[in-house]
C-alpha positions in Angstrom: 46.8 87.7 47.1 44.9 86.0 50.2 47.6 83.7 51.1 50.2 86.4 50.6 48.8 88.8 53.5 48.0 85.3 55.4 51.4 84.9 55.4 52.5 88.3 55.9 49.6 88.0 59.1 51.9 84.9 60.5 55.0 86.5 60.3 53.5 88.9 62.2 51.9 87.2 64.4 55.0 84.8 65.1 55.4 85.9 68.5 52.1 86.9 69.8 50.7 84.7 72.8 47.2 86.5 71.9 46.9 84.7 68.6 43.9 82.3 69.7 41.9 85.2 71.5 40.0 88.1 70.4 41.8 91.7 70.8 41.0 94.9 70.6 42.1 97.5 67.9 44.4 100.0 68.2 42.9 103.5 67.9 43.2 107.4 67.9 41.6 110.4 67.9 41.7 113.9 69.0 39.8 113.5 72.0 38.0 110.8 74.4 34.5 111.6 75.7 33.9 109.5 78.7 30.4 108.9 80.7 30.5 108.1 84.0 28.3 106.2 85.6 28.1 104.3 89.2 27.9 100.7 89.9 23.8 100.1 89.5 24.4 102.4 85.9 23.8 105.8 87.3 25.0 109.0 85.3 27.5 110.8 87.1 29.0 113.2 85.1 30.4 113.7 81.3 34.0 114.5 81.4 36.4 114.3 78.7 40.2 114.0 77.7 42.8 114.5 75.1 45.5 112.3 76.5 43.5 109.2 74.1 46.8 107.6 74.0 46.9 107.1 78.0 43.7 105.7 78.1 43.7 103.3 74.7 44.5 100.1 76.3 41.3 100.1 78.4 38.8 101.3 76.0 38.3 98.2 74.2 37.8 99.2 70.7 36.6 97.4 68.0 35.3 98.2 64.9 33.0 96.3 62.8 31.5 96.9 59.5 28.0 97.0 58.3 26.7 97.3 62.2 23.5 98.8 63.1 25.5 99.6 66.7 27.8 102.4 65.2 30.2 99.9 63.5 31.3 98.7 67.5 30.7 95.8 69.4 32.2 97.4 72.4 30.3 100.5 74.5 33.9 102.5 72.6 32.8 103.7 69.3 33.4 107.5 67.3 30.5 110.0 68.3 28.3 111.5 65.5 29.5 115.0 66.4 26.2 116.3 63.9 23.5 114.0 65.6 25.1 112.9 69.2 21.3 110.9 69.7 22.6 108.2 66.9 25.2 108.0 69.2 23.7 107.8 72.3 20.8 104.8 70.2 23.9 103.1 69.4 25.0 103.3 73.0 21.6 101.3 73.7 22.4 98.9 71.3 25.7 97.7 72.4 24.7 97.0 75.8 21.6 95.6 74.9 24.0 92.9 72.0 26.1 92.4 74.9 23.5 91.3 77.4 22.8 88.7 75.2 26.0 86.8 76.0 26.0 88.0 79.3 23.3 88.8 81.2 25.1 90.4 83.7 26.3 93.0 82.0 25.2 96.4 84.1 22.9 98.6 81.7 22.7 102.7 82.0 19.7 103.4 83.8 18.8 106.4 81.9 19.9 107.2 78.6 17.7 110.5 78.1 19.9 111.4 81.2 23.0 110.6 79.5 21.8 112.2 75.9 20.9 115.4 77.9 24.5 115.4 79.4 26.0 114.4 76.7 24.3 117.6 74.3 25.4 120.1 77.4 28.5 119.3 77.4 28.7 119.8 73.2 27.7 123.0 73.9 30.1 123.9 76.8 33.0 122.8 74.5 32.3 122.9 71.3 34.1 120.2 68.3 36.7 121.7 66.5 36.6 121.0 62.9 37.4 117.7 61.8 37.9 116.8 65.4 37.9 113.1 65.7 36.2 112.3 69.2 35.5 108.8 70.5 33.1 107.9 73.1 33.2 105.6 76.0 31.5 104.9 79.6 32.7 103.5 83.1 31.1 101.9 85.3 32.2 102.4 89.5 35.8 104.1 87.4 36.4 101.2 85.4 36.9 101.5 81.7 35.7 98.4 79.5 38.7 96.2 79.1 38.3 96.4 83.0 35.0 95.2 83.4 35.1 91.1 82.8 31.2 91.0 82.0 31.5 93.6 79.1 35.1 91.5 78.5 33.4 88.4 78.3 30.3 89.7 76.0 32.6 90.9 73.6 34.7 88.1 73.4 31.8 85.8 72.8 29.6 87.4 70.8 32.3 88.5 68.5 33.3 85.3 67.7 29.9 83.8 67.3 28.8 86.9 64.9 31.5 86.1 62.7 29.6 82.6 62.4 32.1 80.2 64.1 29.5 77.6 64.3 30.2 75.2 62.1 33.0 72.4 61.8 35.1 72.2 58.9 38.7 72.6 57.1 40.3 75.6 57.0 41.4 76.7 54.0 44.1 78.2 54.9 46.2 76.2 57.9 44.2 72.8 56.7 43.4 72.3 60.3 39.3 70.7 61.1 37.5 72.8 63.1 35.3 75.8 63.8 35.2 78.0 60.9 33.2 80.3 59.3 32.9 81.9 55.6 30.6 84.8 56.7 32.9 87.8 57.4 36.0 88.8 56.3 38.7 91.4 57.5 38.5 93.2 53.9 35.7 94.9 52.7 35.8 93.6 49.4 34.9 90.2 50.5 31.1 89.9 49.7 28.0 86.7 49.8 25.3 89.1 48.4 26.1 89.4 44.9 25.9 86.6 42.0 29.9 85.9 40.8 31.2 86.5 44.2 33.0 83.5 45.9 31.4 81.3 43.5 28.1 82.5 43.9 27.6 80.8 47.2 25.0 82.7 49.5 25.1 83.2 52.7 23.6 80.6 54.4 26.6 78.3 52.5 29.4 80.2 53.9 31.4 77.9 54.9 31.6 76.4 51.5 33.1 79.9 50.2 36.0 80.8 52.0 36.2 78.6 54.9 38.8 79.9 57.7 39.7 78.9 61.1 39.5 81.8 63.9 43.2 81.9 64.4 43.3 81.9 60.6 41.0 85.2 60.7 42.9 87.0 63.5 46.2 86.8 60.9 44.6 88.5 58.0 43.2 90.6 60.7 46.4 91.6 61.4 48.1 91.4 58.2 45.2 94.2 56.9 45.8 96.6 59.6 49.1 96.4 58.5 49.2 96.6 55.2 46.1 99.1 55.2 47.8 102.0 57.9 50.1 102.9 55.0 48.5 103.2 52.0 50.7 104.8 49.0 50.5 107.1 45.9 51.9 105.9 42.7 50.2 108.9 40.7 47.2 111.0 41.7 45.6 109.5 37.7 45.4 106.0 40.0 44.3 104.9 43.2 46.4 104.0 46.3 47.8 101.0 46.5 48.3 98.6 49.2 51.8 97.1 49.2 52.5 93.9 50.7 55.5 92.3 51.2 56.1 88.4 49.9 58.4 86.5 51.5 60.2 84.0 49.2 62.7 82.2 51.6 61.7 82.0 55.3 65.0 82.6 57.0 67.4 84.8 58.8 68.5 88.1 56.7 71.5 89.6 57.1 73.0 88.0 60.6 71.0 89.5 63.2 68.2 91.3 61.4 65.4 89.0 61.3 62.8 88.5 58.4 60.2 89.8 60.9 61.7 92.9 62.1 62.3 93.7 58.2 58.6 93.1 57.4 57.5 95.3 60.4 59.6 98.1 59.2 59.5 97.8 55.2 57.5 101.4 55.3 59.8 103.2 57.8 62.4 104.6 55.2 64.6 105.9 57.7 65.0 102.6 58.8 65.4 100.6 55.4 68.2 103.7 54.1 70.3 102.0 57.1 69.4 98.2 56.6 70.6 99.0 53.3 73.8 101.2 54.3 72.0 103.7 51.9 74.4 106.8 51.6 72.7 110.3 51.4 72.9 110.7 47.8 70.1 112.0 46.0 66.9 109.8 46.0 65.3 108.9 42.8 61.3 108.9 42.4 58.6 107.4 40.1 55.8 108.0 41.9 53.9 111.5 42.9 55.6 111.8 46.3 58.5 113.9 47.6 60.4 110.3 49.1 59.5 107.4 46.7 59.2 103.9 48.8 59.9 102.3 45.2 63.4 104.0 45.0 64.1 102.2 48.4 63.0 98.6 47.4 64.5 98.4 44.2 68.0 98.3 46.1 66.5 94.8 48.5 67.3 91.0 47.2 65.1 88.8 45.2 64.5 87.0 48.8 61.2 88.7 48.8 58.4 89.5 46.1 56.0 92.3 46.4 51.8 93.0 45.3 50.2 96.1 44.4 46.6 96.3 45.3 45.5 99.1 44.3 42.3 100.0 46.2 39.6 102.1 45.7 37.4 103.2 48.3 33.9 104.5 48.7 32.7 104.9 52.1 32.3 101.8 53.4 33.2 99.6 50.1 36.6 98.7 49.5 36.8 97.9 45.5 39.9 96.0 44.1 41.0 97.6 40.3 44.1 96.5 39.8 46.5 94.0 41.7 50.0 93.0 40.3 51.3 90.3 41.8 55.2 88.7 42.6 57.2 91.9 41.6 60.5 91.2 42.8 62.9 94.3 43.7 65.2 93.7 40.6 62.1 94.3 38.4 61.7 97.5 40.3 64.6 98.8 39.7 64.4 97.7 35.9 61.8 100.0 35.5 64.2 103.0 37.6 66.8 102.1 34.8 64.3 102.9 32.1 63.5 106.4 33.9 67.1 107.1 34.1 67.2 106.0 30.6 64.6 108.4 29.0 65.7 111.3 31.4 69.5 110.9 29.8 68.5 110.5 26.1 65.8 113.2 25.8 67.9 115.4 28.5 64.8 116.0 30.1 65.5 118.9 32.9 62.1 117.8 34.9 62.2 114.1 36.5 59.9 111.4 34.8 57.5 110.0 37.1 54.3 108.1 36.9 52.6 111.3 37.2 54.3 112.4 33.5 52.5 109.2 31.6 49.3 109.2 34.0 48.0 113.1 32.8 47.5 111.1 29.3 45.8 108.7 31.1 42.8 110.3 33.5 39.8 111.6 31.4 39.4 111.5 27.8 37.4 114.8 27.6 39.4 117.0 30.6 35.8 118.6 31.7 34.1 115.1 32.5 33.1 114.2 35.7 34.2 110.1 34.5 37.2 109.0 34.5 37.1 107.1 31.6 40.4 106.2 31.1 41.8 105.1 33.9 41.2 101.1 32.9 43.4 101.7 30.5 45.8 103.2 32.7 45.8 100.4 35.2 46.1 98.1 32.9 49.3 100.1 31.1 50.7 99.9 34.5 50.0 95.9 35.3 51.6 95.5 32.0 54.8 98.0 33.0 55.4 96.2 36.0 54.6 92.4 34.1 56.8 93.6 31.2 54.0 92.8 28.8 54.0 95.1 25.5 50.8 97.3 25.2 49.7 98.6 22.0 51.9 100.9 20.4 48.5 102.2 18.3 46.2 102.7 21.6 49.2 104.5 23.5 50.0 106.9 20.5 45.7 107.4 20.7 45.5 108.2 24.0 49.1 110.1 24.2 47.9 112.5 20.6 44.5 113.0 22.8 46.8 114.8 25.8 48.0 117.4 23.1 44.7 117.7 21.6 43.5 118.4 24.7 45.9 120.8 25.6 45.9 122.5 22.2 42.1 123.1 22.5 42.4 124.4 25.7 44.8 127.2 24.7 47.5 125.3 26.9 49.5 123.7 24.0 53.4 124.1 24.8 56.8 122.2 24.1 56.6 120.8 27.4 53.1 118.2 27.0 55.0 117.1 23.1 57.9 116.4 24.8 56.2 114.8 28.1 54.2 112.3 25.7 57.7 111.4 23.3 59.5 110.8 27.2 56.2 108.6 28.2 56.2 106.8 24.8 59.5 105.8 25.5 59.8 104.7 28.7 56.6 102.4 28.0 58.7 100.9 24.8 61.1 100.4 27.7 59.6 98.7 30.4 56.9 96.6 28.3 59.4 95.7 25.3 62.5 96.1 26.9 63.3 98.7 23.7 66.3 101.2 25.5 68.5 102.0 22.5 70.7 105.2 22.9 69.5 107.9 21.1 71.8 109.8 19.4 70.9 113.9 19.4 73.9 114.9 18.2 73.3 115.2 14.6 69.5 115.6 12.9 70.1 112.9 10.7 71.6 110.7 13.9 68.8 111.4 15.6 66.2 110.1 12.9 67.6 106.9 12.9 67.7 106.1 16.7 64.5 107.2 17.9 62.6 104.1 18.3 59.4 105.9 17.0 60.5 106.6 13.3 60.5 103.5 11.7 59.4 104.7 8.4 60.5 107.2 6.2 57.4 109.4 6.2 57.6 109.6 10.1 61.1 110.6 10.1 59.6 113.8 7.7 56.8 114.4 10.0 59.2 114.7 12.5 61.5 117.1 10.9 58.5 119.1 9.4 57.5 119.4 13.5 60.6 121.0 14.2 60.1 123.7 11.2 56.8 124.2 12.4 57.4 124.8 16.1 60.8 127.3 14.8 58.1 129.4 13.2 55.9 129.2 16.1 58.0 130.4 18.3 59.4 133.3 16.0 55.8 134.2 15.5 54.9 133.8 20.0 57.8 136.2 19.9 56.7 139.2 17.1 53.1 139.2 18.4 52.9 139.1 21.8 52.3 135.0 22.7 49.8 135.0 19.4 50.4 131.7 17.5 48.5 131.9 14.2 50.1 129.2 12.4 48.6 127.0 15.6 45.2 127.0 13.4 46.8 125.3 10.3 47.2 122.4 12.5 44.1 121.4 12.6 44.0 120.4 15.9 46.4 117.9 15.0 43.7 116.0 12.6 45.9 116.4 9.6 46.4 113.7 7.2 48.8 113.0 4.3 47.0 115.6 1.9 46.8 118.4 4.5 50.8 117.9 5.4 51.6 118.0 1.6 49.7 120.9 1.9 51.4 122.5 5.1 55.0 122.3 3.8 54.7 125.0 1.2 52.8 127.3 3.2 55.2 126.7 6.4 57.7 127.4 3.9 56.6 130.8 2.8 55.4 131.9 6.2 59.2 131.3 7.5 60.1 133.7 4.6 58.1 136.1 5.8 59.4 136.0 9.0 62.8 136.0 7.5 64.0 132.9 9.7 64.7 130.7 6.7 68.0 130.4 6.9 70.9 128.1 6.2 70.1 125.1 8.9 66.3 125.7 8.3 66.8 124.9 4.3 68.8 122.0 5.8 65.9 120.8 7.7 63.7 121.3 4.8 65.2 119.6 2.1 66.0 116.8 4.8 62.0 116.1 5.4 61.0 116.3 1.4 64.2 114.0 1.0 62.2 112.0 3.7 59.0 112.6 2.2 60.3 111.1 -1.3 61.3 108.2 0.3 58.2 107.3 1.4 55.3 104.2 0.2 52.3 106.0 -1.2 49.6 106.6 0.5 51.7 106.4 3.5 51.5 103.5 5.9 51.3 105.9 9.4 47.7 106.2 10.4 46.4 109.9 11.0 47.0 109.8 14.6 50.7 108.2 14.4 51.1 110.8 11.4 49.9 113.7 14.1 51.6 112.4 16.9 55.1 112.2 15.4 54.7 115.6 13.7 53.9 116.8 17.7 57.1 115.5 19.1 59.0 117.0 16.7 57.5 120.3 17.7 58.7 119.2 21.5 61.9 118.4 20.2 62.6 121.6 18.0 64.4 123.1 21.2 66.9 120.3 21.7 68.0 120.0 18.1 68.6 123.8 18.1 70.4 124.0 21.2 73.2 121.3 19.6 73.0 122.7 16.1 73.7 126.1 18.1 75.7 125.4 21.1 77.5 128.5 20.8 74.3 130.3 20.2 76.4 132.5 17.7 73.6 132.0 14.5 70.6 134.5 14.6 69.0 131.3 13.5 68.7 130.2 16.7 65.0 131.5 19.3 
């Protein structure tokens, strides 16, 4: 993962004359607070702007983490709009750090003055909400970046914080000479805990990670990168950082260079015309309106992507999944498999991430812990891998969704059919499993869904679809109320209680007068099934459940082509 953001850092870094030196950050925010103060460090006035953009280049920003000086080492930091005294501390801070490496730095001469100023001017004009304000000084009308003794501080003590006192090899460029194992762009890089960077402590840092400077200032750049556009595969996962690979270091496409792709692989206005894209409806896996995926899929193998997917809490940036080398051909392998489970199950909603994640994000809906979103990252590693997961842990957490949703009075067609459309585009993309599915005929249909491989399942399946008929007949007499819900047992039942079910769904669809032709079809089918079968059966109670579900889901679709002409008073 390191060296492929160093890499992505170099390329773009290639042409930057700046690469030796320390720079500033970009930054933004709704407005600039500046105090002004004369040449021997007088306050003048407090006077403000919202033109930030104008003035950007002369503030000298830069953040640091883990500072006792308001996460700066420059006198440009964000104000604590709450308690504008931190600040104002923090103020005192900087410029007392800074005079350190340069004694001449010019120091305020009062900062009660300035604090008394500053909380008058607060009141005059008030923060909106959420306003993001940054704070700043002059000296004699000159910002920061325009004062060389505040230039020179920075610069220096920067570099020496960073602990670029030692000499050694860099383990990234393999060049000898000052480096340092200290800090790290990413704030998942720690010395403080056993198990981190081989356990090495802080005063051995350079035995951990050792990089050069100019090594640094890459993934420095490479992380602001990568980190500015953060994406959403499903809001049952974190954001992900994606970052580009680059397998052969050359020109692409005559004159659009490798670097100006990298710099724009997020702008998807601009890759629909690198790719000659025509304005024919975009395809999405993931919970956003535009998916980047649908884009990259249609790129060469001459690049390889990672998924870090990040999770972040306050300060702490924690890793919890990362899938590495994905080339765009596998992406679009797993856009085939969508388009392949929409087609065969006719689905009239797209399948996205979001349809297999709402299995995957608590096992009890009302805890606060998301328990099972390890399982879901790692279901996804192994979706993007191709690696089979197991078929008996996604049927248990897949059965749980419509338990879940049956004891929550929220049980419909929809969350059967949902988990039957999730079951199979996992059997797709982890086993490669993308037979056609016939739904033409009930009997055609039995023996090309990949989930009935026995033939007590393909009975479950068929007793669904009487069961949900019934349901629906009985949502439709009594106002919504579904009695025959509660001889489901919450969808605990095992072979004894379905033995049991058949007669009784039997005689309840008599009642209702819907047993018909095609429903006497369907039942002799399952007990044909049913005779077929091994005793005891070999389906566990939750396949046994979970098949008997999708059948329910699918009750609908083998109507509708049973009835095309909806001419039988069979048919709800």
């Amino acid at each position: 993962m390191i060296e492929a953001i160093y890499n992505l850092g170099k390329i773009l870094m290639q042409d930057d004359g700046n690469s030796g030196k320390v720079t500033p950050e970009p930054v933004s925010a709704d407005r600039l607070i500046i105090i002004n103060l004369d040449k021997d460090g007088k306050l003048i006035n407090v006077t403000d702007t919202k033109n930030v953009s104008e003035y950007e280049k002369k503030l000298l920003y830069k953040r640091v983490r883990a500072s006792r000086r308001c996460n700066s080492c420059t006198p440009t930091f964000f104000l604590n709009i709450k308690e504008p005294q931190k600040s104002i501390t923090c103020l005192k801070s900087i410029f007392n750090w800074m005079k350190n490496y340069n004694s001449s730095v010019k120091e305020p001469e009062d900062y009660e003055a300035i604090l008394k100023a500053l909380k008058s001017y607060l009141k005059d004009f008030p923060p909106q909400s959420r306003e993001k304000i940054l704070l700043t000084v002059t000296v004699d009308g000159n910002f920061p970046s325009e004062i060389p003794e505040i230039v020179s501080a920075f610069e220096t003590g920067y570099v020496q914080e960073l602990g670029f006192n030692e000499i050694g090899t860099c383990s990234l460029c393999g060049s000898t000479t000052r480096i340092t194992g200290k800090k790290s762009p990413f704030a998942f890089y720690t010395l403080n805990k056993v198990g981190y960077i081989s356990g090495f402590s802080i005063k051995n840092h350079g035995k951990g990670f050792p990089i050069c400077f100019e090594c640094f200032k890459k993934l420095e750049k490479a992380k602001q990168y990568i980190s500015s556009k953060n994406f959403i595969l499903t809001k049952n996962a974190p954001r992900y950082w994606l970052v580009p690979g680059v397998i052969f270091d050359t020109e692409i496409s005559g004159s659009n260079s490798l670097k100006e792709l990298i710099e724009n692989i997020y702008d998807l206005e601009y890759m629909k015309k690198y790719l000659h894209l025509t304005e024919t409806e975009h395809q999405k896996l993931a919970d956003t309106e535009e998916d980047i995926l649908d884009i990259l899929k249609e790129l060469e193998d001459y690049l390889t992507f990672h998924f870090i997917f990040i999770e972040k809490n306050q300060s702490q940036e924690i890793i919890k999944l990362h899938i590495q080398d994905i080339y765009p051909s596998r992406i679009k392998k797993l856009f085939e498999a969508k388009t392949h489970v929409e087609k065969n199950l006719e689905l009239k909603r797209e399948f996205t991430f979001g349809t297999l994640g709402q299995f995957f994000w608590k096992w009890d809906k009302h805890s606060k812990r998301k328990d099972l979103q390890k399982y879901f990252l790692d279901l996804i590693d192994r979706i993007f891998r191709e690696v089979p997961f197991s078929e008996a842990l996604l049927i248990k957490f897949l059965l749980n969704g419509i338990r879940r949703a049956y004891l929550d009075e929220e049980y419909d067609k929809l969350t059967a059919l949902n988990a039957l459309a999730s079951f199979l585009f996992v059997k797709a993309t982890t086993e490669g499993i993308m037979e056609t599915i016939k739904t033409d005929d009930v009997r055609n249909l039995l023996e090309t869904l990949p989930l009935l491989n026995t033939p007590e399942a393909k009975g479950l399946f068929v007793l669904g679809v009487l069961t949900q008929r019934l349901i629906d007949k009985q949502a439709g007499t009594r106002k919504g109320n579904k009695p025959f819900l509660k001889k489901l047992s919450s969808f605990k039942l095992d072979q004894r209680g379905f033995e049991k079910l058949m007669p009784e769904l039997r005689d309840k669809m008599e009642a209702y007068e819907i047993f018909g032709k095609f429903e006497r079809e369907l039942f002799d089918l399952a007990s044909e099934c049913f005779a077929k079968a091994n005793q005891p059966w070999k389906l566990n109670v939750e396949k046994m459940n979970f098949v008997f579900a999708v059948g329910m889901g699918m009750k609908d679709k083998i109507y509708n082509k049973k009835f095309e002409n909806k001419t039988d008073g069979g048919k709800s």
